[in-house]
C-alpha positions in Angstrom: -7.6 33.9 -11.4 -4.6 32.1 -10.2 -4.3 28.4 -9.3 -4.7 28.7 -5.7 -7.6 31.1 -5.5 -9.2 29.0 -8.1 -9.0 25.7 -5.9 -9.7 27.7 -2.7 -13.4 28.3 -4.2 -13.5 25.2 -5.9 -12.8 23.4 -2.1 -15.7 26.2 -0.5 -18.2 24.1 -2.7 -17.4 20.6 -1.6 -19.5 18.2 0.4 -17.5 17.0 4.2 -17.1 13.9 2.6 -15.4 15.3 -0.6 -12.9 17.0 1.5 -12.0 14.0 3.7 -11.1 12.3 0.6 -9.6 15.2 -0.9 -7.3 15.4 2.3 -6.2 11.5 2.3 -5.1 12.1 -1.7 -3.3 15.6 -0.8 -1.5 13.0 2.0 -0.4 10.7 -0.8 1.1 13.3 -3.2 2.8 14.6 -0.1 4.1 10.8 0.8 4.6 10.6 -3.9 6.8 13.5 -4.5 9.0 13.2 -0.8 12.5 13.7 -2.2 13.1 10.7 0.3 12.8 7.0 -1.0 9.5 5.0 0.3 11.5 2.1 1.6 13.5 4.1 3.9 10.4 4.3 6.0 10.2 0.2 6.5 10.9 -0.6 10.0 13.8 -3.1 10.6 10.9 -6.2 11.2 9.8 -5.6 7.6 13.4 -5.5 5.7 14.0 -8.7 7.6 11.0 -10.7 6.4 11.8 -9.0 2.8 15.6 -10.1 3.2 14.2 -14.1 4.2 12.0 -13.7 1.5 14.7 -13.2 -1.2 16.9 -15.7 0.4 14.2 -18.3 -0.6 13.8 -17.2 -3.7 17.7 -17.3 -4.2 17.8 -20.6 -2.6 14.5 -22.4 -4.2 12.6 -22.5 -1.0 9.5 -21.5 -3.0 6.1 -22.7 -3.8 4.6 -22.4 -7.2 1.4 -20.7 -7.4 -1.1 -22.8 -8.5 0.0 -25.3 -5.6 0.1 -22.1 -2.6 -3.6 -21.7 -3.6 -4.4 -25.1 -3.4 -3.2 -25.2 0.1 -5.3 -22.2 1.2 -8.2 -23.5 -0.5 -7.8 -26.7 1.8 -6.8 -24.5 4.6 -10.0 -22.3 4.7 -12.4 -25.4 3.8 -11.0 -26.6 7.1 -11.6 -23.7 9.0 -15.3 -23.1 8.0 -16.2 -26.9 8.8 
């Protein structure tokens, strides 16, 4: 039995929910092995905000870690009060 005839009955046997999944991981090997690079697909709004984002990286305009979660820990604390 070949490959495809061997899936084909192996996909007759699957619950509906087993196929929607099976669908969304057939779309990202499609979207994987594209010839085409991923980031050609960013709109022009997203390579901007990347592009700011390494300029403050380049030019020190960054926060450590440790103090960025501090400030959302204080940030959500005041919006559940």
């Amino acid at each position: 039995m070949d490959i495809s005839a061997e899936i084909n009955k192996k996909l007759n046997s699957l619950p509906e929910i087993a196929l929607q999944e099976l669908r969304q991981y057939l779309d990202f090997l499609s979207f994987k092995y594209q010839d085409e690079d991923w980031a050609n697909h960013l709109s022009d709004e997203v390579k901007k905000s990347i592009q700011q984002g390494m300029d403050d990286i380049k030019n020190g305009r960054v926060i450590p870690h440790s103090e960025a979660r501090e400030m959302m820990q204080e940030y959500l604390l005041k919006k559940t009060k």
